[in-house]
C-alpha positions, -999 to +999 in steps of 0.1 A: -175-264+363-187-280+394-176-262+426-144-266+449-149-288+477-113-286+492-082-268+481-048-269+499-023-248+490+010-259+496+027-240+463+049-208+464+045-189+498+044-152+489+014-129+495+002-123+460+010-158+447-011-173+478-038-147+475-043-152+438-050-184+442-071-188+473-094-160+462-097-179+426-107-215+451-131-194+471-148-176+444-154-212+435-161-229+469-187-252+477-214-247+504-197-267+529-161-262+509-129-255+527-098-236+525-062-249+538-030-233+537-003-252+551+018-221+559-009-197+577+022-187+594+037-172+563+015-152+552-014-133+558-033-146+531-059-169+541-069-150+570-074-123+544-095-143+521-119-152+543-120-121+557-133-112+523-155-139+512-171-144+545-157-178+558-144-187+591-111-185+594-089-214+617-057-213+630-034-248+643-005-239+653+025-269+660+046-266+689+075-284+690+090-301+721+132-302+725+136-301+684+150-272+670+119-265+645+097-241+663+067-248+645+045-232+622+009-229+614-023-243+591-052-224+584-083-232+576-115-213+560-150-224+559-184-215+553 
């Protein structure tokens, strides 16, 4: 199969759930592929992926002005 150039994962927001399936992207990733999760903030997950498979791990965080969502966070991981 040809290799992952982009995954998002935006599905259940546990640890094992979001692990499973970002290690099963990465071990799939393309040279210049990337990682998102849309909930870095949840989880430790990502940053624990790339950790392991070497990529460079980002971190956006929102912040919110006068609403009463205080934000949250997207992660990235490249090569």
């Amino acid at each position: 199969s040809p290799p992952v150039g982009i995954f998002i994962h935006d599905s259940m927001h546990d640890y094992e759930n979001e692990r499973y399936e970002l290690r099963t992207a990465a071990a799939q990733l393309a040279a210049n592929g990337v990682l998102i999760s849309d909930n870095a903030h949840v989880t430790q997950a990502l940053a624990d992926t790339c950790r392991e498979f070497g990529l460079h791990y980002f971190e956006f965080r929102e912040r919110s002005m006068r609403h009463f969502y205080l934000g949250g966070a997207m992660g990235a991981g490249r090569c």
